[in-house]
KEFI-281401 format. One record per residue: residue in three letters; z, y, x negated of N, C-alpha, C, O in turn. Coordinates in steps of 0.2 Angstrom, whole numbers, padded with zeros to 4 digits, always signed. Each point is the difference from the previous one (the first is absolute). Layout:
KEFI-281401
ALAZYXZYXZYXZYX
...
END
This chain:
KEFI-281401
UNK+0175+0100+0069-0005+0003+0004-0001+0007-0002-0005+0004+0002
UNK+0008-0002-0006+0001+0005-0003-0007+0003-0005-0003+0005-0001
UNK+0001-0011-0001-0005+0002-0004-0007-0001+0003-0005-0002-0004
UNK+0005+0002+0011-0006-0001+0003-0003+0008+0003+0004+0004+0003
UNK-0010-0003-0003-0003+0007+0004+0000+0000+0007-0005+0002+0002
UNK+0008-0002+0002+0001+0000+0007-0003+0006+0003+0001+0006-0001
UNK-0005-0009+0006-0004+0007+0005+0007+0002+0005+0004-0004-0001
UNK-0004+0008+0004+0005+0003+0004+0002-0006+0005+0005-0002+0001
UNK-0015+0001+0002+0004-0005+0006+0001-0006-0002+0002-0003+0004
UNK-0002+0000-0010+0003-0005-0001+0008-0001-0002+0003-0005-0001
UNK+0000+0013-0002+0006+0001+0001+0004+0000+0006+0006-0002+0000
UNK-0010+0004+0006+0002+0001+0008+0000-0007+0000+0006-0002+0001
UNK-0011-0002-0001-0001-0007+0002+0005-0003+0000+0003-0003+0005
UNK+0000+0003-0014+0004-0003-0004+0006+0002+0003+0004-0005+0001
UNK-0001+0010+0001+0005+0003+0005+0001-0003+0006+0005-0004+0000
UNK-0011+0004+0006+0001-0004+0004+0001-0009-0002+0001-0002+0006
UNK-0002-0001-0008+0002-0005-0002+0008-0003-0001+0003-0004+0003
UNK-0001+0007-0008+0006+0003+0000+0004+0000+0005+0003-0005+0002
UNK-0003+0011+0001+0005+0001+0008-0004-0007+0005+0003+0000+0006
UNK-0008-0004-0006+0000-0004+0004+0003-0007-0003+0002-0005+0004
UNK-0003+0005-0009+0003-0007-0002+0009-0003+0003-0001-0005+0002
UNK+0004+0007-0002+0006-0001+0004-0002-0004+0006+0002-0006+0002
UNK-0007+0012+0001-0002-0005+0009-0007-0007-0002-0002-0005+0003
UNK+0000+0007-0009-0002-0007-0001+0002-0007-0001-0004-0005+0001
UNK+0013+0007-0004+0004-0007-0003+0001+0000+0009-0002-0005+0001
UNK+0004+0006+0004+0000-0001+0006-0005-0002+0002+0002-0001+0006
UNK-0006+0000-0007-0007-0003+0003-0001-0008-0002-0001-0004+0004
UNK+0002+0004-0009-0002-0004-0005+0005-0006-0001-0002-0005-0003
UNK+0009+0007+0004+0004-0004-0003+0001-0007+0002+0002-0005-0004
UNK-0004+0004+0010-0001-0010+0001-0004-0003-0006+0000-0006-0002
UNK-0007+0012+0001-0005-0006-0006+0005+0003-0008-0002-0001-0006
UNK+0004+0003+0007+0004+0003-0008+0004-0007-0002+0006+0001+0000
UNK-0007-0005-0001+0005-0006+0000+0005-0001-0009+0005+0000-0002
UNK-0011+0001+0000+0001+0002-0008-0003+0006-0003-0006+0000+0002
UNK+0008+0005-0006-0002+0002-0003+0002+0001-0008+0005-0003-0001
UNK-0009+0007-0004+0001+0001-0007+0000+0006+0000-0003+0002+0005
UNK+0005+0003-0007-0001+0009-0003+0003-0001-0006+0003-0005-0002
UNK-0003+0011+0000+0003+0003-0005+0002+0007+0001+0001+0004-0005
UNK+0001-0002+0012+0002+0007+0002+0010+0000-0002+0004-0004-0002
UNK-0005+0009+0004+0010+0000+0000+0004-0005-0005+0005-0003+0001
UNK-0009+0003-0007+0004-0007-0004+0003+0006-0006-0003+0004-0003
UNK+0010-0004+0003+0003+0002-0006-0004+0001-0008-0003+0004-0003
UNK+0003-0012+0001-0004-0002-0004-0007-0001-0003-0001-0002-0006
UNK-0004+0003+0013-0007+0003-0002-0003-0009+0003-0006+0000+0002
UNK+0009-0006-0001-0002-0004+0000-0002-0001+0008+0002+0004+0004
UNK-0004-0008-0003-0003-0004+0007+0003-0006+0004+0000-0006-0001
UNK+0002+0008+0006+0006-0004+0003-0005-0004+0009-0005+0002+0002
UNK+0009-0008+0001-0003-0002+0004+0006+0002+0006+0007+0000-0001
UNK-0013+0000+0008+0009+0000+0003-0005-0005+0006-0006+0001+0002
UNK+0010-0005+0000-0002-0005+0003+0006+0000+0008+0006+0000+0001
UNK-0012+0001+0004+0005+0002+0007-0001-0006+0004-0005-0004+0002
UNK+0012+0003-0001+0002-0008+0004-0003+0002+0007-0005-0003+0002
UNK+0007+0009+0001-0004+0000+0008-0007+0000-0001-0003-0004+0003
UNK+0000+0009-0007-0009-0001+0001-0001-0006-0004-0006+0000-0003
UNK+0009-0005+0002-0002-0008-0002+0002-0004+0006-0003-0005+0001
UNK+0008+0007+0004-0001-0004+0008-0004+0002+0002-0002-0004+0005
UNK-0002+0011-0004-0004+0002+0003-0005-0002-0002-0004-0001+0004
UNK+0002-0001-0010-0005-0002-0003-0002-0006+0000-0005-0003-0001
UNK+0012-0001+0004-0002-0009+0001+0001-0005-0007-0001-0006+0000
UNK+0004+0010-0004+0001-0004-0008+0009+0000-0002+0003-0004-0003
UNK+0001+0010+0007+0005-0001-0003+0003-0008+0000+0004+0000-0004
UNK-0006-0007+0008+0004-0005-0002-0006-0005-0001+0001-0006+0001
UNK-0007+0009-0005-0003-0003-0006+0000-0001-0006-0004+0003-0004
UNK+0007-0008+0003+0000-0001-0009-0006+0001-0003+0001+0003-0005
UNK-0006-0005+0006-0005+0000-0003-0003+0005+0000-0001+0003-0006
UNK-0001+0000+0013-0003+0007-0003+0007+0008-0003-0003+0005-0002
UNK+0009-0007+0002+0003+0005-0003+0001-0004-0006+0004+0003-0003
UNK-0008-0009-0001+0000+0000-0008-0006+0004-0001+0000+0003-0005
UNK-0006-0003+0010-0006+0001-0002+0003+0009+0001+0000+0002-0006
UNK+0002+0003+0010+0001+0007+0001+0004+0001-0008-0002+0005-0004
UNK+0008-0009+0002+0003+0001-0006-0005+0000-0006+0000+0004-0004
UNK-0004-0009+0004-0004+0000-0007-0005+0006+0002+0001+0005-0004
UNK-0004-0004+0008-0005+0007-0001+0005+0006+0001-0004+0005+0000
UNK+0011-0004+0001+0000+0007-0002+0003-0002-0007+0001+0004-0004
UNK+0000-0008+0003+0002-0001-0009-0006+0004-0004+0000+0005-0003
UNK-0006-0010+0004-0005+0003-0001+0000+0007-0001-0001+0003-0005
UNK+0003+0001+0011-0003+0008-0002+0007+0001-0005-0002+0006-0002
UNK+0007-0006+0000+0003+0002-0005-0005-0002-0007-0002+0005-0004
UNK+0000-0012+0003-0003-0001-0006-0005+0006+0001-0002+0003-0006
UNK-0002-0001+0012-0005+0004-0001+0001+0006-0002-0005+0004-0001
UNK+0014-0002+0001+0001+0007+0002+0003-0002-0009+0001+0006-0002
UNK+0000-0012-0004+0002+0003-0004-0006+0000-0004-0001+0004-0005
UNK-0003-0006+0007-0007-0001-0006-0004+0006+0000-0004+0000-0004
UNK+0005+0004+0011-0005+0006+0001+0004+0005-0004-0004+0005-0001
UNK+0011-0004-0002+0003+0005-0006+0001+0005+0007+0002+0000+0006
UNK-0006+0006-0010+0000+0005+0005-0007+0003+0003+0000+0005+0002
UNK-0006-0012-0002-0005+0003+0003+0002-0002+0006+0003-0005+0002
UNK-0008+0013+0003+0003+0001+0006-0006-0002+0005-0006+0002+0000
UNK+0009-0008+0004-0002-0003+0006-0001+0000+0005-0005-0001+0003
UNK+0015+0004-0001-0002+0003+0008+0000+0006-0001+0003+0002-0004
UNK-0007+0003+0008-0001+0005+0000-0004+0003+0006-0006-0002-0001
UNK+0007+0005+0007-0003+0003+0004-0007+0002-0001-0005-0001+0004
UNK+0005+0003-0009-0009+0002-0004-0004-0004-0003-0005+0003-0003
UNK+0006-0008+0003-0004-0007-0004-0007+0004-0003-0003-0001-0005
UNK+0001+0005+0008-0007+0002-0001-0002+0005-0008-0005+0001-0003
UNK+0011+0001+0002+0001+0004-0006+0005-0002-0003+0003+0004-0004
UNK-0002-0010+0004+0002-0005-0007-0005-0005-0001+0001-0006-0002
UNK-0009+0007+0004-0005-0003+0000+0000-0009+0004-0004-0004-0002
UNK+0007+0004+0008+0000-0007+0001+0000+0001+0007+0000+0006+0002
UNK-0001-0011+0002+0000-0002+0008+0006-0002+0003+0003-0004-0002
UNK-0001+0007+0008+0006-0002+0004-0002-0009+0000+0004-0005-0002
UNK-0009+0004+0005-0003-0008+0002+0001-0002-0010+0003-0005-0001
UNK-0004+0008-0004-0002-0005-0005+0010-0001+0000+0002-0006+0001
UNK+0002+0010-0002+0006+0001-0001+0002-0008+0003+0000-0006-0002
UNK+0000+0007+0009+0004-0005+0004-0005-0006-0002+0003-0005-0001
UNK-0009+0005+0000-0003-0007-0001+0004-0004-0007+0002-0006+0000
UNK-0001+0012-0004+0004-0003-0007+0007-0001+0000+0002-0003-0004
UNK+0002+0006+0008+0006+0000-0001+0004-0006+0005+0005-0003-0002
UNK-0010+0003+0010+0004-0004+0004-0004-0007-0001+0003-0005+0000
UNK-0009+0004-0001-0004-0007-0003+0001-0002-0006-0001-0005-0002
UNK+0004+0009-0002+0002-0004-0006+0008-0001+0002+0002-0004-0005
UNK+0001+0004+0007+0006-0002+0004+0000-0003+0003+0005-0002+0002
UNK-0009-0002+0001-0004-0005+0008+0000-0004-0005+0005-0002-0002
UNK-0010+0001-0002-0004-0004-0005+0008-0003-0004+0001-0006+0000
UNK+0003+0011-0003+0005-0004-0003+0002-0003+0007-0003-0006+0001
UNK+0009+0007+0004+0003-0003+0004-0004-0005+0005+0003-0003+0004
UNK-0010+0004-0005-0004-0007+0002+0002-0006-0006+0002-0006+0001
UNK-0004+0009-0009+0001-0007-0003+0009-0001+0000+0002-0006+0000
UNK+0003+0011+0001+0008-0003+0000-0001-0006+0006+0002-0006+0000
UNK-0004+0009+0003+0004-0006+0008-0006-0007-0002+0000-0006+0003
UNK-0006+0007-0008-0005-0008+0002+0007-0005-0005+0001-0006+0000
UNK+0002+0011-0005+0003-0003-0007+0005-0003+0003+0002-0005-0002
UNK+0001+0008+0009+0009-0002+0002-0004-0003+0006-0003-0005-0003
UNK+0002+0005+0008-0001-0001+0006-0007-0008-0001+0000-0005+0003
UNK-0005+0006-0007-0005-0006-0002-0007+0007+0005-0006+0000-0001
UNK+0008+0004+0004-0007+0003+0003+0002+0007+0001+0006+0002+0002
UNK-0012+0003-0003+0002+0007+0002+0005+0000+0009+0000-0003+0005
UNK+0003+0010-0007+0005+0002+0008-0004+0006+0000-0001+0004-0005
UNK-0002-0005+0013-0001+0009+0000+0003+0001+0008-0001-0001+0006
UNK+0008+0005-0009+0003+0003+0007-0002+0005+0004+0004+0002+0004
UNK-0011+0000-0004-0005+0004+0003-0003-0006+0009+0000+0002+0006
UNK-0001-0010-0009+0001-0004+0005+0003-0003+0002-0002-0003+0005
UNK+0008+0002-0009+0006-0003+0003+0007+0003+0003+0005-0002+0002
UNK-0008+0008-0002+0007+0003+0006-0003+0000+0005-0006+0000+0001
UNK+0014+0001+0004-0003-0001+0005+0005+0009+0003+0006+0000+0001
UNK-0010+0005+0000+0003+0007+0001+0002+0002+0006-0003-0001+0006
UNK+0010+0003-0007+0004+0003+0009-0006+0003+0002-0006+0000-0003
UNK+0009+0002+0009-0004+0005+0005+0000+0010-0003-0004+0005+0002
UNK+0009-0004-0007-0001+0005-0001-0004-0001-0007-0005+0004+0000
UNK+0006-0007-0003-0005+0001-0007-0007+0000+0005-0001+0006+0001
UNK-0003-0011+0001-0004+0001+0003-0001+0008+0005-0006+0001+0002
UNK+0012+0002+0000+0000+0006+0003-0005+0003-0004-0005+0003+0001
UNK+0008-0004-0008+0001+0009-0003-0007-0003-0002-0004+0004+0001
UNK+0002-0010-0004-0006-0003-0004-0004+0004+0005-0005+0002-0003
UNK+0004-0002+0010-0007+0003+0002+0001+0008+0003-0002+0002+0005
UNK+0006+0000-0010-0002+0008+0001-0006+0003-0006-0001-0001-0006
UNK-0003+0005+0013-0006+0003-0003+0001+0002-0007+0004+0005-0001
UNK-0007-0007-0003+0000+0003-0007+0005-0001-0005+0002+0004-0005
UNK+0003-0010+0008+0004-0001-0005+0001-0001-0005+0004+0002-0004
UNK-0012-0008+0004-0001-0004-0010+0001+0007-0002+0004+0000-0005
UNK-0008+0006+0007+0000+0002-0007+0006+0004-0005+0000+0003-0005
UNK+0005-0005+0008+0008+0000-0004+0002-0005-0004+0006-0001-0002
UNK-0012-0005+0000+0002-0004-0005-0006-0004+0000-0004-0001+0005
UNK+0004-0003-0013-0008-0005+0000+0001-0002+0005+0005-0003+0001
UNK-0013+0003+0002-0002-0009+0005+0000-0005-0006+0001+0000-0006
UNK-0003-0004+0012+0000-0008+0000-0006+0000-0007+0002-0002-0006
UNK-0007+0004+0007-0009+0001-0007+0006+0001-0005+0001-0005-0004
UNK+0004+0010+0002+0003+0001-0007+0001-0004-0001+0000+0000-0006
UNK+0003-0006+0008+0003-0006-0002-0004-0004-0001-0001-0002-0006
UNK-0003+0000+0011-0005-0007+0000-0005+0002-0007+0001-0003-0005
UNK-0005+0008+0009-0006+0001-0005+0003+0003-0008-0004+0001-0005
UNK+0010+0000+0004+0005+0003-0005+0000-0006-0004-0002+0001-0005
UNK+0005-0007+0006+0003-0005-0002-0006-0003-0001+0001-0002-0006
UNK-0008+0000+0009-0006-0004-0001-0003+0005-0008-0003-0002-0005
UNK+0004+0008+0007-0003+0005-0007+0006-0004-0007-0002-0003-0005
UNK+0006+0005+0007+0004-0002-0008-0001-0010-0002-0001-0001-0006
UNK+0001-0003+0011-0002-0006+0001-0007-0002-0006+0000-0005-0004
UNK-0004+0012+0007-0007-0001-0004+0002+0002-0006+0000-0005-0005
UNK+0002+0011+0003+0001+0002-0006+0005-0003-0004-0001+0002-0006
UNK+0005-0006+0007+0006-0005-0004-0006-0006-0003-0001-0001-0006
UNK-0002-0001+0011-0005-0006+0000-0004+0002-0005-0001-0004-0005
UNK-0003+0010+0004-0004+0001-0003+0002+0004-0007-0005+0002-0003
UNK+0013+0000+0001+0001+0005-0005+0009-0002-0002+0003+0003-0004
UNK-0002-0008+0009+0008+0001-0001+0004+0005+0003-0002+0004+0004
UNK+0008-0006-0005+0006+0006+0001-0002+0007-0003-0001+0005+0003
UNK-0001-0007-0011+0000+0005-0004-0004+0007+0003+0002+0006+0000
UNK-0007-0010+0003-0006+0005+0002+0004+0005+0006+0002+0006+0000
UNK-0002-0010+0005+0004+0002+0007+0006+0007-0004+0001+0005+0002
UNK+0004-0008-0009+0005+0006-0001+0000+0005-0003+0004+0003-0002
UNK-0010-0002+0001-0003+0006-0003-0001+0007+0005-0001+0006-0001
UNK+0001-0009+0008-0002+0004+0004+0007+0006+0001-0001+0006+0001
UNK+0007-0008-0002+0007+0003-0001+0000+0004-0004+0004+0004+0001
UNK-0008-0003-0004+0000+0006-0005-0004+0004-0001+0001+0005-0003
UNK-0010-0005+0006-0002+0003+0002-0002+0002+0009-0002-0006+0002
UNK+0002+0009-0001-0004+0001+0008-0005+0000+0000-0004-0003+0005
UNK+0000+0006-0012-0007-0002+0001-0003-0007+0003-0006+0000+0004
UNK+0010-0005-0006-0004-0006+0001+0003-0002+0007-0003-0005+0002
UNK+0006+0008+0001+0000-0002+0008-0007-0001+0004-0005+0003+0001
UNK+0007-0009+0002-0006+0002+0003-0003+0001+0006+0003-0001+0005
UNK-0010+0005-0005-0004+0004+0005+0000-0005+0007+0000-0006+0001
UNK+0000+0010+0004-0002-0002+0007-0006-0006+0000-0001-0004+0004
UNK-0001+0004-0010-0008-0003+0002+0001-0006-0004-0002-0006+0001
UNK+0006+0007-0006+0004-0007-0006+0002-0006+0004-0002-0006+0000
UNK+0008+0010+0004+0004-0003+0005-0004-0007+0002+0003-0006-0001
UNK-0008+0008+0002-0004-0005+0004-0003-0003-0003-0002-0005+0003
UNK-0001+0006-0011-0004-0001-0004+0006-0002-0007-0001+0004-0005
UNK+0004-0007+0005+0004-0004-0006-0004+0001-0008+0002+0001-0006
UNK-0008-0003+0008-0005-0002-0004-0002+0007-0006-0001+0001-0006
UNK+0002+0003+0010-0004+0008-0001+0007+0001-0005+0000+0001-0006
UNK+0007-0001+0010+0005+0002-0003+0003-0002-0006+0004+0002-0003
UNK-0007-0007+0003+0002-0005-0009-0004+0004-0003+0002+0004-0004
UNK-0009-0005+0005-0003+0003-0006+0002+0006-0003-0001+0001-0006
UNK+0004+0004+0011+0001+0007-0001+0004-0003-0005-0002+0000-0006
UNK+0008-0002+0008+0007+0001-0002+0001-0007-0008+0005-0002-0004
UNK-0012+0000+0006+0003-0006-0006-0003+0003-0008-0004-0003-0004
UNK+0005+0008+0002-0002+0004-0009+0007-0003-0003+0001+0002-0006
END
């Protein structure tokens, strides 16, 4: 972050952000069921921590199938966090590492859907999406309808429409095509791609 030009208020912003994150893992923590980071790790690497209570709360803790399918997609973002080196992904400012908060999550959580849709068609004989097949406590559902929650982690669009983009772009370029994006940002793609798969190949197939 260091090497970015920040206007003052987005240093303020970036400040309040900070002192609010705490009260947002309280908010949040019944849909946190899995996550991936790479914060706090000694060795620079990317770890998952996977919580037994916000998976009862989630209606998956005594599903085998959908905790193969949560296991394969956070596998996935390790593979996505070795192939990126050290191009930077998350970042508060997506806008001055040239890319979209929406392109980010389309590429990073659909191309994770996309794989842990095909693990479970390979193990299971058909995709698992544990999106319809839990059945959620009364508190997940609590917290799920507080005003303006999504916006503390991707919707439901990053995944679906996330997953149908990489879908297209394997079909029509391969893997190969789809892991190039890991190493530049440039080729992430735009709000408008998202939706237009077709548009986004062309860009990215040189």
């Amino acid at each position: 972050m260091a090497d970015l030009d920040l206007k003052p208020e987005e240093i303020n912003a970036l400040r309040g952000a900070i002192k609010i994150h705490g009260l947002v893992r309280l908010l949040v923590w019944p849909m946190m069921m899995a996550n991936t980071m790479d914060l706090d790790s000694s060795d620079g690497r990317s770890q998952t921590i996977l919580a037994p209570r916000a998976l009862h709360h989630g209606g998956l803790l005594a599903d085998e199938q959908c905790l193969v399918q949560m296991a394969a997609h956070e596998l996935v973002h390790h593979a996505q966090d070795e192939a990126r080196g050290g191009t930077v992904l998350r970042t508060f400012f997506p806008q001055h590492r040239g890319f979209t908060l929406g392109g980010r999550l389309a590429m990073v959580e659909g191309h994770a859907h996309w794989v842990d849709q095909q693990v479970t068609t390979r193990l299971f004989g058909q995709p698992v999406d544990a999106h319809q097949r839990a059945r959620r406590s009364w508190r997940h559902r609590l917290h799920s309808a507080m005003p303006g929650i999504r916006r503390f982690g991707p919707g439901r669009d990053s995944y679906v429409q996330g997953a149908q983009l990489i879908e297209h772009a394997v079909a029509a370029g391969g893997t190969d095509l789809v892991n190039r994006v890991w190493k530049d940002t440039s080729l992430l793609p735009s709000q408008e791609e998202i939706t237009d798969p077709d548009a986004w190949i062309r860009r990215i197939a040189f």
